[in-house]
N, C-alpha and C positions, 0 to 999 in steps of 0.2 A: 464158596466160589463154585460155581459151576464146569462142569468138564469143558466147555465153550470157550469162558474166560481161563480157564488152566492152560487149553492147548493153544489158545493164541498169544499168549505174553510165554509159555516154552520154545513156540517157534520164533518171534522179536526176541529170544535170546541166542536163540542159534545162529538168527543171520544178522548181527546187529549192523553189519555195513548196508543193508539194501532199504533205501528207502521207505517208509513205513507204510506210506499209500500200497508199493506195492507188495508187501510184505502180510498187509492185509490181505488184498488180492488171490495172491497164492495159499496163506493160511486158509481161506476160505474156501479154496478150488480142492484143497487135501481134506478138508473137512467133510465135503459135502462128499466126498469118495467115500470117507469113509461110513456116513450117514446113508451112502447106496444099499450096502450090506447089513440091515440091522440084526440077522442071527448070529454073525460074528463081528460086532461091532466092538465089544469089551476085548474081546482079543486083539482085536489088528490097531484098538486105542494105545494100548499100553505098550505094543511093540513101536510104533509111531511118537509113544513119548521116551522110551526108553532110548530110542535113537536122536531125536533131540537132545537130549541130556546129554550124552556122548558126544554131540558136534559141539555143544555150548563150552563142556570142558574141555575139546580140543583147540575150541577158539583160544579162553583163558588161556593155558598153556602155554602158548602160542605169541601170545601178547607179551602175557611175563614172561617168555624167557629173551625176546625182543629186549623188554625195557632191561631185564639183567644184563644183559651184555653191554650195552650202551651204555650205563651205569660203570660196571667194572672195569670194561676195555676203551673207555673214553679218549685213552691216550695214544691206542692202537688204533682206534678209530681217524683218526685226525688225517694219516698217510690217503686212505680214504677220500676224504674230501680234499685232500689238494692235487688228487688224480679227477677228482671232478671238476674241480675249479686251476685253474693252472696258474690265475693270478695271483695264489697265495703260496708263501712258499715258506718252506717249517724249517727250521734252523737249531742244533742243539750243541752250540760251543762250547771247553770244555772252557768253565770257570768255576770262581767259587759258589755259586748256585747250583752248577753242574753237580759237585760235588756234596750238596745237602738233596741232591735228588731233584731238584724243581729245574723247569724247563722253562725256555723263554719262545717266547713264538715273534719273527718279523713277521708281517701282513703289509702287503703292499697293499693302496688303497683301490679300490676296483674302479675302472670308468664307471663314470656316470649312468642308469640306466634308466631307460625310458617304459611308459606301460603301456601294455600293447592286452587294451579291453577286449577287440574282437577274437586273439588269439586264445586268448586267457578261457574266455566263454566258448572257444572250440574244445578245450583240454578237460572242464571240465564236461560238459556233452559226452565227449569219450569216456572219460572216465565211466561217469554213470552207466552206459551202451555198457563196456566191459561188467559192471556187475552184475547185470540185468542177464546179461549171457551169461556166467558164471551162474549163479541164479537157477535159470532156466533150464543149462546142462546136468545139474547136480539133481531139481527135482524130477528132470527127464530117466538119469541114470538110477535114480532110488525107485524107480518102476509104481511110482505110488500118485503121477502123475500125468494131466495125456496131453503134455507139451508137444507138441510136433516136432519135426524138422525144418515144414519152413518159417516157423517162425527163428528160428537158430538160426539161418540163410538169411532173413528180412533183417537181425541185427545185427550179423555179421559184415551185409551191404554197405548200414548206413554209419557203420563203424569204419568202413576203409572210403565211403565219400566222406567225410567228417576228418578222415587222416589228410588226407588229399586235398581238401580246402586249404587244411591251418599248414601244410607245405605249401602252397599258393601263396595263402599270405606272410609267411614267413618271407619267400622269396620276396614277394614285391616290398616288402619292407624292406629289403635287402637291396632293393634295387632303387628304390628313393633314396635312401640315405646314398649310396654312392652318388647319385645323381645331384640328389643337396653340396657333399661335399667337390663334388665337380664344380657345382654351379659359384659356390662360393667361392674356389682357388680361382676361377676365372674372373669373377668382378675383381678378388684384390690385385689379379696380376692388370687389369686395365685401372684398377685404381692406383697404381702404382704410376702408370706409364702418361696418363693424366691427370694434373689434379684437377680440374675443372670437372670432368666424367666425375671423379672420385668422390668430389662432393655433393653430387646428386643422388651418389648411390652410396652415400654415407650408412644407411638406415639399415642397406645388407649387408655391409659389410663391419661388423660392430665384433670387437675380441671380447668384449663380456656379455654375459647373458642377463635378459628384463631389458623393462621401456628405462633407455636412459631419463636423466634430467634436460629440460630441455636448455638451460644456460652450456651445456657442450655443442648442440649444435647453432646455440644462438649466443653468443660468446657474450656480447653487450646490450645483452636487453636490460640488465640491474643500473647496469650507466645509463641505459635511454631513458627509464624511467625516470630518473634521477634528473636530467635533462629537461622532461617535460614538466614535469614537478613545480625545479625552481625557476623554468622561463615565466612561468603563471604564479607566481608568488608574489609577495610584499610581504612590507617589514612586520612586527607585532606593535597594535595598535599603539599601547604607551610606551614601547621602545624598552622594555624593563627584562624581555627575555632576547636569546636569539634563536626564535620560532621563526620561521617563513609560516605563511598561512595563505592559502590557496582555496577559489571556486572551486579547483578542476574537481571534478565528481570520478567515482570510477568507473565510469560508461567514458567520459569522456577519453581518459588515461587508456581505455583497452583500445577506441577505437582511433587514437592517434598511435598507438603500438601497432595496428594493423595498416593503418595508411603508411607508415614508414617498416611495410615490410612482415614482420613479424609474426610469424605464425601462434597465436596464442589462443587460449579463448580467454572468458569474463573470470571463471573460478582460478584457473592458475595466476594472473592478474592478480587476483586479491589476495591470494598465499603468497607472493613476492612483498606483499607489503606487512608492517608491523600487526600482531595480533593485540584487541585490546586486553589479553590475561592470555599470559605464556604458558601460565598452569594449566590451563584449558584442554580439551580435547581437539580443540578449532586451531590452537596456538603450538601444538604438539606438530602439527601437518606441515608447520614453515620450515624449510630446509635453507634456505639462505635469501633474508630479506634486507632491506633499502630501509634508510631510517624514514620511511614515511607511514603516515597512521591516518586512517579513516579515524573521522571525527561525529558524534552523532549530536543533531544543532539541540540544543535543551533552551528552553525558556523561564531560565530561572527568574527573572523580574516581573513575570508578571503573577500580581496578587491578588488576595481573594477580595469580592466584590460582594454585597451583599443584595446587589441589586441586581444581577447577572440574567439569573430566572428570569426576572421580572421582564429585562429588555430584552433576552431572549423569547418571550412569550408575543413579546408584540413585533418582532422579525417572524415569527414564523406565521402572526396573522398576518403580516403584509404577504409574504408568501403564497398564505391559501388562497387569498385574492386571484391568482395566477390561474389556479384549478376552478375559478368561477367563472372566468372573463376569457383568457384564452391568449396568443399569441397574437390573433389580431390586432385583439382591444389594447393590453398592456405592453408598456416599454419598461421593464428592469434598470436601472440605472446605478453604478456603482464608483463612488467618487472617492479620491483620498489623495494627501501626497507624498511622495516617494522620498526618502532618505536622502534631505541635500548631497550633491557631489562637490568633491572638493576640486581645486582648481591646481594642477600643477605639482600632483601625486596623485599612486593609482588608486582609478576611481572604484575599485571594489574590493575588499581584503577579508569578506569575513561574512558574506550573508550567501547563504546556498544552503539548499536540502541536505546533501553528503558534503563536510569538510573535508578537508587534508591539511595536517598539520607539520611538517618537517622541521624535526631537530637538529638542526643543520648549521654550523658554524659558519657567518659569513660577515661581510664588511659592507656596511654602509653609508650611503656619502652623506652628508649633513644636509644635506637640500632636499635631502626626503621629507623633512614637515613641513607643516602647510605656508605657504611662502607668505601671505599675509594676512590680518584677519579679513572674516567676511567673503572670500574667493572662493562663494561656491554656487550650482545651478538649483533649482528649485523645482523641480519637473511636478507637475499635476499630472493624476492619468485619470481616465474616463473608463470605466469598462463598460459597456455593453453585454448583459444577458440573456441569452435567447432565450426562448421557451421554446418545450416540447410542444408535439401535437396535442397533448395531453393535457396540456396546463403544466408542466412541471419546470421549475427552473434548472439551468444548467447552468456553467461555469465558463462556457465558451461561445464568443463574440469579439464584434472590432473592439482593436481596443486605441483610446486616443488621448493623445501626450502633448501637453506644451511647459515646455520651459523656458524660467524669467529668471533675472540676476539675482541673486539671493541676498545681492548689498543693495544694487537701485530698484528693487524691487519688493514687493510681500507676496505673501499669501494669503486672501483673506478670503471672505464671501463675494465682494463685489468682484476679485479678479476669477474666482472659479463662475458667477455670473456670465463674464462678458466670454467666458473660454465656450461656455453651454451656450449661450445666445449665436456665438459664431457656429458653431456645430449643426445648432436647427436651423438657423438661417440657409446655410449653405446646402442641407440637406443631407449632410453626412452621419447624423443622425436622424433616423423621422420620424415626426410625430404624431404621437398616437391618444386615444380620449384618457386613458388614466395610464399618469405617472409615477412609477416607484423608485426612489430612490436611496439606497441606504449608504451611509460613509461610519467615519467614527465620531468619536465624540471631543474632541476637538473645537475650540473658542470660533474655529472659523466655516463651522459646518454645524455642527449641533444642534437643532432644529428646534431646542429653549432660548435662546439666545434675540435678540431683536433682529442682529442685522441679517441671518439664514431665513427668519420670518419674514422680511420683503424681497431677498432672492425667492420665497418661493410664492410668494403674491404675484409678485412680477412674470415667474414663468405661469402659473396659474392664469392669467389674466391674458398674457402675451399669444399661449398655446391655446387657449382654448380650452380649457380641460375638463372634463368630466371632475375628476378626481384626483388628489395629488397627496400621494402620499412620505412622509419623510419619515424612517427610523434610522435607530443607533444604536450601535451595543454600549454595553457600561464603562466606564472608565478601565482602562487595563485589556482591556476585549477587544482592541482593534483589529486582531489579528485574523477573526472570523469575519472580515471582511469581505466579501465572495471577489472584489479587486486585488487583495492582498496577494493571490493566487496567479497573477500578473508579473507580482512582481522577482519573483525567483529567474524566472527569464530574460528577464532584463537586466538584474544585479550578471549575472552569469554572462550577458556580452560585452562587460563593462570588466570584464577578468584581463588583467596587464594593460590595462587603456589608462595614458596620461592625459587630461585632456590640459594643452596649454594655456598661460595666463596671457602670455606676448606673442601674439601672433602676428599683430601690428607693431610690434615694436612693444621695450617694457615699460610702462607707468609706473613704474616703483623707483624709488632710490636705494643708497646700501640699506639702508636700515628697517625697508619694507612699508615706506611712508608712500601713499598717492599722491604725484607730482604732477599729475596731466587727468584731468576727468573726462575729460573726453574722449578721449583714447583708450583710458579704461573702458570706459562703456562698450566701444568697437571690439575691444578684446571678448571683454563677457560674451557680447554678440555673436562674437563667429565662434567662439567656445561654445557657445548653442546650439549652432547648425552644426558643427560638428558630431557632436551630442546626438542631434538632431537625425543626422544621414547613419549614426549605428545604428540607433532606435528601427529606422525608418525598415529597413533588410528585417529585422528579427519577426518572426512568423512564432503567436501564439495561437495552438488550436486550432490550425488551417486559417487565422485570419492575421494580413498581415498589418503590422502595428502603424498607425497614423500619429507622426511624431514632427513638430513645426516649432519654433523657436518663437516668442514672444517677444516684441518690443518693451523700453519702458514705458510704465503709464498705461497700461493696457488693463482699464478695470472700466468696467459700467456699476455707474449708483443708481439704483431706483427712485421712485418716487416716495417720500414720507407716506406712511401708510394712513388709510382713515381705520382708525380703529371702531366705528361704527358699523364697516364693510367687514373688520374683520369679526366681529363680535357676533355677525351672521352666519359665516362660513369657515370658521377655523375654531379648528379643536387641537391646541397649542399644551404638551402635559411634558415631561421632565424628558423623555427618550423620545417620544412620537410628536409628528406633528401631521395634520389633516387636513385639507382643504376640499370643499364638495360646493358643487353648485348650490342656489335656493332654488326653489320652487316660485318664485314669483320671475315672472315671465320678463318685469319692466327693470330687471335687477343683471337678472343672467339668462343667457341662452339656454333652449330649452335641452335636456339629457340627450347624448348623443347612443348613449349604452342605455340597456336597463339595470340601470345600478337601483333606483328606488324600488323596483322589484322586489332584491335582493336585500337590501338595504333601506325599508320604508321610513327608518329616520335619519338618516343620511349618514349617520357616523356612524364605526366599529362601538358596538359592546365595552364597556371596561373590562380588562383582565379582571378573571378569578379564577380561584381555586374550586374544584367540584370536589365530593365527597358523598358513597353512598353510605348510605347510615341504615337504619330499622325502617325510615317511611320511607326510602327511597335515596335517587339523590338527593344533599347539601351544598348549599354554599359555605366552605370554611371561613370563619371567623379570620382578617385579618393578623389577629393580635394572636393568635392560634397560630398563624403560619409563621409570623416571623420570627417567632421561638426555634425553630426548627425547619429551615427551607427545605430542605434535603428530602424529608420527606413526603411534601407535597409538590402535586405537580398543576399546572396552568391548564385549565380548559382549553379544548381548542375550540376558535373561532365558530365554527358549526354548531358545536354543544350551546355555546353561551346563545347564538342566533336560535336556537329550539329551544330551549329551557330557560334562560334568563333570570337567574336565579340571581337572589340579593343577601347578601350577610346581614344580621342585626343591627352588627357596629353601623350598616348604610343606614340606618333609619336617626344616627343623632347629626347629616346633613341632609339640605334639603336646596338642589339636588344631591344626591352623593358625586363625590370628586372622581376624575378618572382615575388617578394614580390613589387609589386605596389600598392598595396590595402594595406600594413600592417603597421597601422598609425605610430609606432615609426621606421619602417623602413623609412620612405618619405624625412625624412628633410638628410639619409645618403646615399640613393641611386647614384648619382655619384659619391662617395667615392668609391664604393662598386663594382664599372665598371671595370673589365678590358679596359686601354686603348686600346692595341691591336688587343685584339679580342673579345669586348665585352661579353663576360662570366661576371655574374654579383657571385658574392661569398655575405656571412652572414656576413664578414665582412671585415677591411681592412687590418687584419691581415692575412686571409686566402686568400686577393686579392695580396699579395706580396709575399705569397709561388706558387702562381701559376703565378706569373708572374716571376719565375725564367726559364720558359722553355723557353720564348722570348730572352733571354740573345744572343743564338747563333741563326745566321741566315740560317747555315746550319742543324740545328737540325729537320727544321719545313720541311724543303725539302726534306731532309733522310728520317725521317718517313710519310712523306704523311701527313702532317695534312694541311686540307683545308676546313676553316670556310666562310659556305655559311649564306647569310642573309634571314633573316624568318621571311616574315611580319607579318606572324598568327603565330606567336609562342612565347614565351616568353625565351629565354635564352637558345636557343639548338643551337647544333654541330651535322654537319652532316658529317658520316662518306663515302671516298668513296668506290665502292663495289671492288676495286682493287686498288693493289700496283703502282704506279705511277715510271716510268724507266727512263725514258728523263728528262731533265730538262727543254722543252718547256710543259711539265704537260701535255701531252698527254696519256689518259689512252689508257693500252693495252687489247685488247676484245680477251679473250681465246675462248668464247664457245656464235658464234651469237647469236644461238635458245634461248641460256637461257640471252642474252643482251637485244633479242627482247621483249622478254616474257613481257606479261600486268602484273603489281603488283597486279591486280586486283582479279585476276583467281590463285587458289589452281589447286598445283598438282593432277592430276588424276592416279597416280603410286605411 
């Protein structure tokens, strides 16, 4: 070790109270003194250390004999501290304790004390200042130093400003508190003398300390809630428990707690009510709750599907359609029908986003079940999807509702027909060159089905339309409806609403038998527009709802369809159905869009599967993917329209079928073939109405129909661009220029 490092860890022992920064400081200011003199530097070292040594054992000393005393007079020490503190007071009664020597101490318990940070950080300031002078005067007096004087004077200053502050603030602390407890003897004595004052200034006037709970200054919020709860309740559906079961959501609950008053917000709201697991850390927080319970909605009935993908794949090409065409061009359409209502019990008990379920014991009267059968409405709704500026769909539009008697009434295609014909007619909806429209799958919508095939001929034909397209999700998937998303608002204005059976009087006898039908009807009727005028108020998404009550007998039937007409322009497969103009001018009106642009053989692509392999992309093998859906996924639209890829399995049909990827479609696809002209149909029912135009052999010659084969395509007919005169099917060219013309090149005129 060097004499450098000796003399500075002897001097950190001599002054161990003084800060080490400065402790360096000063070591080094005595060093370099004595580094001034180097012909007697080994002398004036060792006198320098030898007085260190000296101060260090006088420290020691000093210390120990400190702790010895504390130590041994610990009990003569005590008198001590209760002349410091006056709140404790020492007591030594003569008992039998007294008399084995041992002492009992009372201690009275000290007020309360509070911390007083800026005081605290003056004391230690001082302190420090006093060592620093201590310090300063001692290396001044050992003459081995050239501490001045005013620096002794500069700490001496700021040692009695620094006194002088923390008496400043000592006082004004002194003087707030009395001022607090002024201010408070005076609210209680007007709270006394008022109680009206008093309750306002409840908040200052509180004998215990912390934020109360707020059930003291709000005595019956636990009853209000309980109040609002079971006014919006009904019975459990099979009467088997005594649950009340309620719409109201807890947005609702908070914001009818604030309309009647209530100072709360949304989170203390929800700790007044039951936690789903008390063990919880979320269920620890309840301090006194109401037997009511958030309920979270689950969909356990619906099952797995194996077709799901598949009808998902062709929702999302109708979709992309949106992103090609635009807001102009396309109308979204979204159809379905709502949950009959019952007639003469409340009409909603159990469908909403957020439940509440109260286990709450109550009585009720027998006339709560449904008072006959058949007594209920039937509402159809319509939604409307807007598009973005983008092309992208959205979830918000008008939306439009008719309701019919769910006894003298149905619901079929022809009556959602004559609801959409009044709608475009009237102009409440408008139309536009391609229509899309998606519902579920359902006997009366379904777009396999015959009778949704001439509802959509009939609007096809009636609009005018470029293009019409109809999908469906799979069985069990209605729920992805982008309509479905309507209906949580509706269920939700229908919370505590009876809608009556006898408004006109009752048509029932005791036994719930229909004694008057015509009367009945009138009933149903104005239970309609009843129906009809909540609907009508309720605002989805800034659009408000179009809600009209239907007669009976309110359906339109089309015309039988020519399946020769359709056998040109419909591509009819198990979830999608299509409809596109031809290209022959004497047939249909010419494109109002450039859909052949886009679309140069008029139909979407069959779904597939893509897959990049070693040479690139694949088409996966059908019988590959239905091994394992999960992990392949559906082209999208675009892919298939640029690459057009075909699986193997395509090559043992000729055409291949549209639905070759739709796992319960696979085992019936040759069923489903026209032999003729390979047109593949949804089933082999609708493969035998269209196989009535093959009957006559002159039929197919008369009109021109000539089915060409399409390796890239899945299930089209191709129309040709003229009437065919001869019977060696030589077409006749009226106008070269426009024979010649590239498909490629838009008119310039």
């Amino acid at each position: 070790m060097t004499k450098y490092d000796e003399f500075i860890q002897a001097y950190q022992k001599a002054y161990p109270n003084v800060r080490k920064q400065l402790q360096y400081e000063q070591a080094i200011k005595i060093w370099q003194d004595l580094k001034a003199k180097p012909e007697d530097f080994d002398e004036r070292f060792r006198a320098k250390m030898t007085e260190l040594k000296v101060l260090r054992m006088k420290n020691n000393s000093q210390s120990m004999k400190s702790f010895t005393q504390t130590k041994l007079n610990f009990g003569r020490a005590m008198p001590a501290l209760a002349q410091t503190n006056p709140e404790i007071k020492i007591s030594t009664p003569i008992n039998a304790d007294a008399a084995q020597g041992k002492k009992s101490v009372e201690a009275k318990v000290p007020e309360r004390s509070y911390e007083t940070p800026a005081q605290d950080k003056l004391e230690k300031e001082i302190a420090a200042l006093y060592a620093s002078l201590a310090s300063k005067r001692q290396m001044r007096d050992s003459g081995m130093s050239d501490v001045s004087t005013s620096e002794l004077v500069e700490i001496d200053k700021q040692i009695k400003s620094k006194e002088k502050m923390k008496k400043i603030r000592e006082k004004n602390a002194s003087v707030h508190r009395e001022k607090r407890a002024k201010f408070k003897e005076a609210i209680q004595t007007i709270s006394e003398k008022d109680e009206e004052s008093g309750n306002l200034l409840k908040s200052f006037n509180r004998k215990s300390v912390g934020r109360p709970r707020l059930e003291e200054d709000q005595p019956e919020l636990l009853n209000t809630i309980m109040d609002i709860v079971q006014m919006n309740s009904s019975a459990d559906a099979r009467r088997r428990s005594e649950i009340l079961r309620s719409c109201t959501t807890l947005d609702d609950l908070w914001k009818e707690l604030q309309n009647r008053g209530f100072k709360i917000s949304r989170s203390p709201t929800y700790f007044r009510l039951h936690p789903r697991r008390g063990d919880s850390k979320e269920g620890l927080r309840r301090v006194q709750t109401v037997p009511v319970k958030l309920l979270r909605p689950e969909n356990s009935l619906r099952k797995e599907n194996a077709d799901r993908m598949y009808a998902k794949s062709l929702q999302n090409d109708m979709q992309s359609v949106d992103a090609l065409f635009g807001p102009d061009v396309i109308l979204y359409l979204s159809n379905d029908d709502k949950a009959r209502i019952n007639l003469g019990v409340t009409a909603a008990n159990k469908q909403s986003s957020i439940l509440m379920n109260m286990n709450y014991k109550v009585r009720l009267l027998d006339h709560d079940f449904v008072v006959a059968p058949r007594h209920k409405l039937i509402p159809s709704v319509y939604a409307v999807c807007n598009l973005d500026l983008d092309g992208s769909m959205t979830y918000s539009g008008e939306t439009f509702i008719r309701v019919r008697s769910g006894k003298h009434d149905s619901s079929t295609a022809f009556s959602h027909l004559y609801d959409m014909k009044e709608l475009f007619e009237s102009q409440a909806i408008p139309t536009k060159p391609i229509l899309l429209i998606s519902t579920d799958g359902a006997q009366d919508e379904a777009p396999r089905f015959p009778k949704p095939l001439r509802v959509a001929v009939f609007l096809f034909k009636s609009l005018n339309l470029d293009v019409y397209i109809h999908a469906t999700n799979a069985a069990g998937l209605s729920a992805f409806n982008p309509v479905e998303r309507s209906m949580a608002p509706l269920t939700h204005d229908l919370v505590g609403l009876v809608l009556q059976h006898d408004i006109f009087g009752s048509h029932l006898d005791s036994s719930g038998k229909t004694i008057d039908e015509e009367l009945e009807e009138k009933n149903f009727y104005a239970a309609s527009e009843v129906l009809s005028n909540v609907w009508s108020k309720t605002i989805i998404n800034d659009f408000k709802v179009d809600c009209k009550p239907v007669e009976k007998g309110c359906h339109f039937e089309p015309d039988e369809l020519d399946q020769e007409w359709v056998a040109r322009h419909v591509l009819q497969t198990r979830y999608f159905l299509m409809i596109v103009k031809c290209v022959n001018q004497k047939c249909c009106k010419p494109f109002t869009t450039n859909w052949l642009n886009i679309f140069p053989k008029r139909f979407f692509p069959a779904p597939a599967v893509y897959k990049f392999g070693q040479k690139g992309l694949y088409a996966v093998e059908p019988s590959e993917y239905v091994k394992n859906t999960k992990n392949f996924k559906f082209a999208t639209l675009k892919d298939r329209l640029i690459a057009g890829l075909l699986p193997k399995e395509a090559e043992n049909f000729t055409p291949p079928p549209f639905d070759l990827y739709c796992p319960s479609m696979m085992p019936k696809l040759s069923d489903c073939i026209c032999e003729k002209c390979g047109h593949y149909w949804p089933c082999e029912a609708a493969k035998k109405r269209h196989a009535k135009i093959h009957k006559h052999e002159k039929f197919e010659v008369e009109h021109g129909i000539v089915l060409e084969e399409v390796s890239d395509e899945f299930c089209q007919i191709q129309e040709p661009d003229a009437e065919f005169e001869n019977s060696e099917l030589i077409p006749v060219i009226e106008n070269v220029q426009e024979f010649l013309r590239s498909p490629f090149t838009e008119d310039l005129f």
